[in-house]
C-alpha positions as CSV (number, residue, x, y, z in Angstrom):
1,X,23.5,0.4,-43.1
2,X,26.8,-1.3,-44.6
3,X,28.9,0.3,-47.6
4,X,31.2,-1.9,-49.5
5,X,34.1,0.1,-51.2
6,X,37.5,-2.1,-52.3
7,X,41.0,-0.2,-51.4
8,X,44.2,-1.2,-50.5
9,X,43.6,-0.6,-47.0
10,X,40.1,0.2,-44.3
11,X,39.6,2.9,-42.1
12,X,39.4,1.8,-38.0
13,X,35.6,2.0,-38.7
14,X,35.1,-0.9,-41.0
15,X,35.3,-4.6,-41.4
16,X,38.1,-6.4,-43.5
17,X,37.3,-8.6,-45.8
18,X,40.2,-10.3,-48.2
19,X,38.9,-12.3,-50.4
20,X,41.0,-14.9,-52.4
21,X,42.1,-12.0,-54.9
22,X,43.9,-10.6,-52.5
23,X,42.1,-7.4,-52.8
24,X,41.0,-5.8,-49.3
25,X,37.2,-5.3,-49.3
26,X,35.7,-2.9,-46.2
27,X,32.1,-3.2,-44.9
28,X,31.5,-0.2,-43.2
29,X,29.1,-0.5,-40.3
30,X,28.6,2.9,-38.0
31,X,29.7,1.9,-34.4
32,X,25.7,3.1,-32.9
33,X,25.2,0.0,-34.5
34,X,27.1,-2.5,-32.6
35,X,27.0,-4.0,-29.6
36,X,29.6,-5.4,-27.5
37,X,30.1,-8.7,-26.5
38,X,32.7,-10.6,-24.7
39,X,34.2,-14.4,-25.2
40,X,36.6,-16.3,-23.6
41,X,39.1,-18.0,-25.5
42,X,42.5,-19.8,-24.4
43,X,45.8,-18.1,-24.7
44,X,47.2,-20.2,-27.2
45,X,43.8,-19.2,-29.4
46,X,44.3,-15.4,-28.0
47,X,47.6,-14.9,-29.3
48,X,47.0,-17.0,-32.3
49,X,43.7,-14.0,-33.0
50,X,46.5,-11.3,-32.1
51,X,49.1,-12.3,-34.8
52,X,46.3,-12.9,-37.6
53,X,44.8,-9.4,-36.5
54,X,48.4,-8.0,-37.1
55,X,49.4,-9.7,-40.0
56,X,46.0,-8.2,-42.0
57,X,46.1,-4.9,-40.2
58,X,42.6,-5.3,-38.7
59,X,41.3,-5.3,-34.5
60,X,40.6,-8.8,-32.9
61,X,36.9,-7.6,-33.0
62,X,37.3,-7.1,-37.0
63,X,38.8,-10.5,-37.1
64,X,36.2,-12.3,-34.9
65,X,33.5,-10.4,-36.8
66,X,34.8,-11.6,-40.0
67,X,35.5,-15.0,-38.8
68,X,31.6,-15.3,-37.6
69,X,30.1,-14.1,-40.8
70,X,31.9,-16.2,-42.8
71,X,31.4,-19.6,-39.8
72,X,27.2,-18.1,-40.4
73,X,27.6,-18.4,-44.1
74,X,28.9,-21.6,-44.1
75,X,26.3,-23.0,-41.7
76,X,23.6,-21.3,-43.3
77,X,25.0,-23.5,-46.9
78,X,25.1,-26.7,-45.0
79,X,21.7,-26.3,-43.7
80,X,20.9,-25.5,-47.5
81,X,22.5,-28.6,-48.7
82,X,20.5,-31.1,-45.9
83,X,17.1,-28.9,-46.9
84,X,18.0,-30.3,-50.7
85,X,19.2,-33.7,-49.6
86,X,15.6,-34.3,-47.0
87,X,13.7,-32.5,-49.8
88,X,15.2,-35.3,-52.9
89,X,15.4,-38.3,-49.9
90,X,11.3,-37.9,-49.5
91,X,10.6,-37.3,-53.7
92,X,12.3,-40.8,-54.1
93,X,10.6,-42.2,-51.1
94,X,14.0,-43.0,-48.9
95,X,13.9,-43.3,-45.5
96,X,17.1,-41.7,-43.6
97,X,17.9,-45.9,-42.6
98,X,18.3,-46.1,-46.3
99,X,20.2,-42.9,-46.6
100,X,22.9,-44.0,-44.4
101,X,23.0,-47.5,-46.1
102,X,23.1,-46.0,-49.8
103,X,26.0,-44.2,-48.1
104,X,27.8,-47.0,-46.6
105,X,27.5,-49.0,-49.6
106,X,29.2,-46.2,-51.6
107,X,32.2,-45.6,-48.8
108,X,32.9,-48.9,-49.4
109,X,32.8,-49.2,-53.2
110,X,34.9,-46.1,-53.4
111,X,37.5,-47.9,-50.7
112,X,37.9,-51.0,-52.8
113,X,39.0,-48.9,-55.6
């Protein structure tokens, strides 16, 4: 189970969130909960994870867990947006050739401009 509580800083046992407010926002998730896995990443990437995990007071695994939810999230809306886009392209009988086309054509009405 995950508690949400806003405070100026998080304990070791949650998960930072700062939102654009600036405001730090702590999901709390107990550690029986987790599991561990491990990643590779380059150096340049590794030390790039290190100095943002410092900067926001958090642990690389904070910061990559944050930085997955919110890569899910925005997946999860794109996926969303094609579902709407598929779900409209078949209710005015489009085929995806003509989707592309109708896009194309626009591209290059907007360029001319």
């Amino acid at each position: 189970m995950q508690t949400l509580r806003s405070s100026g800083r998080c304990d070791r046992t949650a998960t930072h969130v700062r939102p654009v407010s600036r405001k730090t926002l702590c999901y709390s998730q107990p550690v029986a909960d987790q599991r561990t896995v491990t990643i590779s990443i380059p150096p340049a990437l590794a030390r790039e994870v290190d100095r943002l995990a410092r900067r926001e007071g958090r642990t690389r695994s904070e910061l990559l867990r944050e930085a997955f939810r919110q890569y899910a999230t925005r997946m999860e809306r794109w996926d969303r947006v094609f579902e709407l886009g598929e779900a409209q392209a078949r209710r005015d009988g489009l085929s995806e050739d003509d989707v592309v086309r109708i896009i194309k054509d626009e591209r290059r009405a907007r360029a001319r401009r």
